[in-house]
N, C-alpha and C positions, 0 to 999 in steps of 0.2 A: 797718445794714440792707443797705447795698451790699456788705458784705464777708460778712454771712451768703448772699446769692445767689450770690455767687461761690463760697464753698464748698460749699454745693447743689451748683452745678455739677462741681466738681470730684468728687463723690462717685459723680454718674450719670455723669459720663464714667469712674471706675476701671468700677465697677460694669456698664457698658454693654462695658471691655476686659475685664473678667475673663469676662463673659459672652459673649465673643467668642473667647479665650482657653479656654473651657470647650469650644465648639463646636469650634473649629477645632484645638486639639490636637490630640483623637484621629486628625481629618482625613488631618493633616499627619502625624501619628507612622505613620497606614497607606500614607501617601506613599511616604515616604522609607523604611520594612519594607519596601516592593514593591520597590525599586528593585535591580535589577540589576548585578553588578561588571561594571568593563569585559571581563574573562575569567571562566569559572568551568568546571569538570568536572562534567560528569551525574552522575559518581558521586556528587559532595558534595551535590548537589541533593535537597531532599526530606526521606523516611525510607524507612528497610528496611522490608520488609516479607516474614519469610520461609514466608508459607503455611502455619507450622505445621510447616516443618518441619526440619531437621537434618541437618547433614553422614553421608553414607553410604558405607557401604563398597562398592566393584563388586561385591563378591557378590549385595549386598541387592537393585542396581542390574539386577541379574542376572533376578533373579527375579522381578522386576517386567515387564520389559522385552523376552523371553524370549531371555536370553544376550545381551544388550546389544543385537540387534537393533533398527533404526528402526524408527518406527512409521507410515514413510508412504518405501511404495520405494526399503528401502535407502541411506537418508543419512547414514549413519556419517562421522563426517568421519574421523576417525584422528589428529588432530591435539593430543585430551585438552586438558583442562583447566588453564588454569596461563598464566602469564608476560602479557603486555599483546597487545591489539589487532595489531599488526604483525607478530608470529610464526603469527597462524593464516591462515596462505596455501596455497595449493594447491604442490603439488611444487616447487621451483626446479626444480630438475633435469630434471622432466620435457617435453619441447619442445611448443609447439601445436600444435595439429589446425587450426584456426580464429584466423590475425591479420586484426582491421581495424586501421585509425589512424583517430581523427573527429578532424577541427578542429573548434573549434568559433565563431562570429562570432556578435558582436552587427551585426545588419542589417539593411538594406531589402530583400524578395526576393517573390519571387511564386509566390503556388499555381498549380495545374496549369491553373488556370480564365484565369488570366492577372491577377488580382486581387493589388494589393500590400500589402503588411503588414511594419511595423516589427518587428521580434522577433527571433529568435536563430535559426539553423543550424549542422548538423552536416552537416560536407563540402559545403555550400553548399545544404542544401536544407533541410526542416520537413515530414512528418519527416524524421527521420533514416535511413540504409542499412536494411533490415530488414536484422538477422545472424542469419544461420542455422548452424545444428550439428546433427549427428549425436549422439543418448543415448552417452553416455561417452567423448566428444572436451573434449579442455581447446581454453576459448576466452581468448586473449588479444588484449583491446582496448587499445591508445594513445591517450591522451588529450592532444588539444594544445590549450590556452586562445590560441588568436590575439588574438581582442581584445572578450572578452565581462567588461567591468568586475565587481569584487566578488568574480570566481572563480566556477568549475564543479567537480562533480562527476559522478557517473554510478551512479545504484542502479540494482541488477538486480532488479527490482520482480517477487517472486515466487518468483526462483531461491535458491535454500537454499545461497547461498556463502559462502563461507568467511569468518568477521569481517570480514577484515583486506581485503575487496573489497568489503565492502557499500555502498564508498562515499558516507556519512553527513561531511558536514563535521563538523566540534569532535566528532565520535563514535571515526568508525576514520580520522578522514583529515584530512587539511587542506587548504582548498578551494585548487582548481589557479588560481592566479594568473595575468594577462595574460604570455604569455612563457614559462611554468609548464605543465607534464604531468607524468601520472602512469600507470601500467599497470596496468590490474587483469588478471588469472588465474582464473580458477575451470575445475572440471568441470563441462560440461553431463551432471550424471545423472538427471536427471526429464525427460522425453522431455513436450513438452504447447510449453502458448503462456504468452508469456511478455513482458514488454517491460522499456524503461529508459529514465531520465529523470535528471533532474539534481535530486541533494538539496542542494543552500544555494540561500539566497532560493528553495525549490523553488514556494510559491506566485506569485511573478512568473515565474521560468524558466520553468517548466511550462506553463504558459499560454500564453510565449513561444514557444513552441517546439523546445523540448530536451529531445528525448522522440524513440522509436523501438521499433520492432516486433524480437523476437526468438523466433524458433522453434527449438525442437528438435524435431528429426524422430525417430521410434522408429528402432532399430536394423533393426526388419526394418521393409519400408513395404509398404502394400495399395497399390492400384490405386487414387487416385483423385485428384481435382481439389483443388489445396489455396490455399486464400483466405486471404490476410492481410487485415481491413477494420479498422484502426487510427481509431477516432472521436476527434475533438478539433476543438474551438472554437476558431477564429481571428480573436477581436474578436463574436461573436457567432456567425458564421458556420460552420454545422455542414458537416464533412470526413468525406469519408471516404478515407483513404492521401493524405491535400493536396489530393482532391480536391472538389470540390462538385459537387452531383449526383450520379447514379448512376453506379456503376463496374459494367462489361460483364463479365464473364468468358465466355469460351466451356464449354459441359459439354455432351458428349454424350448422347443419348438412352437411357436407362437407366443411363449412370454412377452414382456417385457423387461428391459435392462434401462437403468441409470446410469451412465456414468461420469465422474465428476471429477472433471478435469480440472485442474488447478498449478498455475503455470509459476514455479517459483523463480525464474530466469529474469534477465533483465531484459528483455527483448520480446513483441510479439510472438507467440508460436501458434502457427496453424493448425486447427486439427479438423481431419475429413472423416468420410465413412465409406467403407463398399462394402459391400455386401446387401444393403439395404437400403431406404429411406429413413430419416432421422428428423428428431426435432428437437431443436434448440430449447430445454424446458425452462432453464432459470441462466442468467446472469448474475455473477458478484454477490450470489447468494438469494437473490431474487426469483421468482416465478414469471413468464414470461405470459403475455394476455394473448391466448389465443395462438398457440406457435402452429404456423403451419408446415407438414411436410420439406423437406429437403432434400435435394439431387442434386450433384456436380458441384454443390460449393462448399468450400473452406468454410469453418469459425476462424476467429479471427483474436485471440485469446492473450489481451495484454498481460504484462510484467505484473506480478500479483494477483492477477485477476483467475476468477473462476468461471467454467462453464458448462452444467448441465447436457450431455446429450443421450434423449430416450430414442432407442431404436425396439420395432418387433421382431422378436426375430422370425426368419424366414420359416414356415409351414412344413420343410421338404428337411430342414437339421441342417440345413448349411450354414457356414461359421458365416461368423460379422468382424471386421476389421475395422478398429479407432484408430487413425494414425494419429502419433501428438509428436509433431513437428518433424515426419522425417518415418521411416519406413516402420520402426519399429513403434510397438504400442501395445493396446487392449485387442485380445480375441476374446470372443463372446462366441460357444460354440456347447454341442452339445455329444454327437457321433466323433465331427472330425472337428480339429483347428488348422484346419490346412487351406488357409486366409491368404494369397499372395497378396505382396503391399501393391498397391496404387498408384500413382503420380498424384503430385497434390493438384487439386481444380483450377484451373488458371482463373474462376472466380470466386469470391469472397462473399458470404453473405453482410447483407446492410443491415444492420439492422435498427439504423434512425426508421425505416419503414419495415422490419416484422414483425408480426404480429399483430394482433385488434385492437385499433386505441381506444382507452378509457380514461375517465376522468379521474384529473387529480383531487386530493383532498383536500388543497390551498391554490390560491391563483397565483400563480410566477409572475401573470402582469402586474401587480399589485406593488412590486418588493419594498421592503424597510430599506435593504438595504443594497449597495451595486457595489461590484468589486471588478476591478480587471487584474489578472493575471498574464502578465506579456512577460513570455520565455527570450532574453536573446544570451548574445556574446560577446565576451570582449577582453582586450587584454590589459594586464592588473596585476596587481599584488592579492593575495588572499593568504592571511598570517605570514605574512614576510615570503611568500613564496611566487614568484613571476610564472605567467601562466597565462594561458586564452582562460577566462572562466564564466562560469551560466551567470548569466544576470535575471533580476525580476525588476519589471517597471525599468528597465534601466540601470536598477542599483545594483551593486555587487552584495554577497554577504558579506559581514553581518548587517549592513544597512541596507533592511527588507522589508520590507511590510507587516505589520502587527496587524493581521484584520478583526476589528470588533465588532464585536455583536450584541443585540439582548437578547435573553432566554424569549421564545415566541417568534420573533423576529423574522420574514419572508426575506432568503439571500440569495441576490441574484448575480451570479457570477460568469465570466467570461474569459477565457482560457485562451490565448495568443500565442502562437508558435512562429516565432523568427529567429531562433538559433541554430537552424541548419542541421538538426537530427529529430529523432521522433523521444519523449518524454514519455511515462507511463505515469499519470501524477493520482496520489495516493491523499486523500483528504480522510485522517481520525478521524472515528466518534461518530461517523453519518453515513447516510449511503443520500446520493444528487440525482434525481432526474434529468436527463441530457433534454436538453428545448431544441437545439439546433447544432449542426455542423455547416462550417463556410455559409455563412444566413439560409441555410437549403432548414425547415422548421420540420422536426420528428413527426411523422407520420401514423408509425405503428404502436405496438404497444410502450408503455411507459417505459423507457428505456432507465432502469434506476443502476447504480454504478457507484463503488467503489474506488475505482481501480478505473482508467480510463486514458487510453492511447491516444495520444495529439502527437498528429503526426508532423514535421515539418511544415509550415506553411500554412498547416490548419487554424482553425478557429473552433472552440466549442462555446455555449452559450448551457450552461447548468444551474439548477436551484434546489434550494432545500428551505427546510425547517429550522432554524435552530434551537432544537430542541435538547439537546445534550451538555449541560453547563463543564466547564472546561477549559485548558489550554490544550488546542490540539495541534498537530503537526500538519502539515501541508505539505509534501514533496514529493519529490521525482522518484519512482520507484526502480530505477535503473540504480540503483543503492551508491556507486559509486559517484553519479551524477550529484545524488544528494550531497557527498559528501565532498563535492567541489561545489556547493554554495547553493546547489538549486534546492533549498530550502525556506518556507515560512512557516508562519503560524496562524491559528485561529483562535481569536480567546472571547471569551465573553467578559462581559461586564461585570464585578463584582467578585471575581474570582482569579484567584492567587498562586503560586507555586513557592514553595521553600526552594525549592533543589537547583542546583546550578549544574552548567555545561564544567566541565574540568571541575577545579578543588578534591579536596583529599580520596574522595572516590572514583577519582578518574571519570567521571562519566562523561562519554564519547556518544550520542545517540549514534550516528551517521558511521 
């Protein structure tokens, strides 16, 4: 009897492992899938995915394209397609127009208000120098790591440079180590606003404070007042150029003022005006066709994204008030700045319909190639860690999407939002014309973009050129976001990267 109870037990204890064993298997087996090598290449990462479409001849590229022409101000690089990340650089030979050098320190330092903050500087300050250039001056920056652990880099967040400067750790670069510099080069040829920030750990950097204002000036300039207002959080604490509170400009009585808002947060921020009428002059570094006047409504100013607004000022010396997201901001004033803030517009301008439309320099009906980008969520492992996480097409990272292209190439992309938040998604190396939101087709002026908010539930439909040879990054500019998976690529055909994610330099893009 004692030895039949004992085997009883022995049966519900296999039977209780194997049924433990049942559960936890697959657990374990989705574990240890997730997990990550200590190195790996974006390229191996994933699967292809080629839009449909197939290697081309430059004729065909031709004709598409009109004579190889860019499709957004002349961005040709000249540099063709072929050999790895490192060979597509700007001139050697040609000397700069524009050097800085940034140190850059991990530090204790203090915004302009006199308030202090653990975080990172360039050249001893948060932000960083604005650098300015003249349209079609080459800018070369030095990058020297003094003593910011894990490594730095430097993306020119907007500018269409050259791969092998896009500065992407484990992408085009390998993060600049304690001790360690690097030099990037590009031409400034898009005349507009612009900034840069550090991609490895760039969700902690960025935050940190390793980020900075960059302008190009057009070649010919008008007459007027021109505002750099750089927004970024310092522990909670909303900035604007380091500082808190409003920042004063002087502008005389009938001028004109620019100001160029540029939203380094992860979230939308609004920005309005009272005091006057305003207009909308350029997007994401772009000129807008035809902007016409402004009353009672919000911009609408995504995570990364930049936004021109020219206002006159009033005839009588009364101040002008930018609000950027929240009470405080830019006065524009000349006698007085005695600007009370506003409520923000309960509406928003559209601007799939501002502005005069004009014609593109390639047809979007036409494309080489089709891509769908569908955002959702799901829960997973991501390097052995459990978690709800972003998916693309479905897939978790790192099994994402490789989207290929060839140099010339007409790419017609389509942006899906089903994971229950809003995305600011950030495509290197290009700037996209927006065709359509929720199938509602763009109206006004060429809406070209960067930097572009999909909001929940939305849909966008965007194209470009692919004119810029490369491995480019694709992600979500809510930086964190990226760095739970909402991340892909963009690569062309015939071109290569040495550098890898992790291995001995640590590099962490995300």
């Amino acid at each position: 009897m004692h030895r039949n109870r004992r085997g009883g037990g022995r049966v519900r204890l296999a039977v209780a492992g194997a049924a433990t064993m049942a559960l936890m298997g697959p657990l374990i087996w989705l574990w240890q899938d997730s997990l990550l090598p200590e190195a790996y290449s974006v390229m191996d990462m994933g699967y292809a995915d080629y839009g449909g479409g197939r290697r081309h001849s430059s004729s065909e590229h031709d004709a598409h394209t009109g004579g190889g022409a860019s499709t957004h101000g002349g961005h040709g690089r000249g540099a063709g397609a072929g050999g790895d990340v490192t060979q597509l650089i700007a001139d050697a030979d040609r000397p700069a127009d524009v050097e800085v050098t940034m140190v850059a320190r991990k530090q204790r330092f203090q915004l302009a208000s006199g308030r202090a903050f653990d975080g990172y500087t360039l050249n001893g300050r948060s932000p960083g120098p604005v650098i300015k250039a003249a349209e079609g001056q080459l800018v070369q920056v030095r990058l020297v790591n003094e003593s910011v652990p894990g490594g730095i880099t430097l993306h020119w967040h907007g500018v269409d440079v050259p791969n092998g400067a896009d500065g992407v750790a484990g992408v085009t670069q390998d993060a600049v180590g304690i001790g360690k510099e690097f030099t990037y080069r590009f031409v400034a040829d898009q005349a507009g606003t612009f900034w840069y920030h550090s991609h490895q750990m760039s969700h902690e950097q960025v935050r940190g404070g390793l980020l900075g204002a960059l302008v190009v000036e057009p070649a010919r300039r008008d007459e007027v007042t021109d505002v750099v207002a750089l927004v970024h959080l310092y522990n909670g604490i909303r900035t604007v150029n380091g500082r808190e509170g409003d920042v004063h400009v002087k502008a005389a009585p009938g001028s004109r003022a620019r100001v160029r808002v540029i939203n380094t947060e992860y979230g939308v921020m609004p920005a309005w005006v009272s005091g006057a009428p305003y207009r909308l002059a350029a997007v994401d570094g772009t000129e807008i066709n035809g902007p016409a006047p402004v009353r009672d409504e919000a911009v609408g100013v995504a995570a990364g994204g930049r936004a021109d607004l020219e206002v006159t000022m009033p005839e009588d010396g009364s101040p002008v008030r930018i609000h950027l997201g929240g009470p405080t901001g830019v006065v524009l004033g000349s006698t007085s700045y005695d600007a009370p803030s506003v409520p923000r517009p309960a509406a928003t301008l559209d601007l799939l319909a501002y502005g005069a439309a004009a014609p593109l320099a390639f047809d979007p009906g036409k494309p080489d190639r089709r891509f769908e980008y569908d955002m959702g969520r799901r829960p997973g492992f991501l390097d052995g860690v459990p978690g709800v996480w972003w998916t693309i097409n479905g897939h978790m990272y790192p099994d994402v999407p490789m989207f290929h292209v060839a140099e010339g190439d007409v790419v017609r992309m389509r942006i899906v939002n089903n994971s229950g938040e809003g995305h600011p998604m950030h495509l290197h190396g290009h700037h996209a014309v927006v065709l359509s939101r929720d199938g509602v087709p763009a109206a006004g002026s060429p809406w070209w973009v960067d930097s572009l908010e999909v909001g929940a539930d939305e849909s966008y439909e965007i194209a470009f050129v692919a004119d810029n040879p490369g491995v480019w990054m694709d992600h979500c500019h809510n930086l964190p976001h990226a760095s739970e998976g909402l991340t892909a690529h963009l690569m062309y055909e015939g071109v290569t990267t040495p550098f890898r994610v992790g291995g001995p330099a640590g590099n962490e893009p995300e």
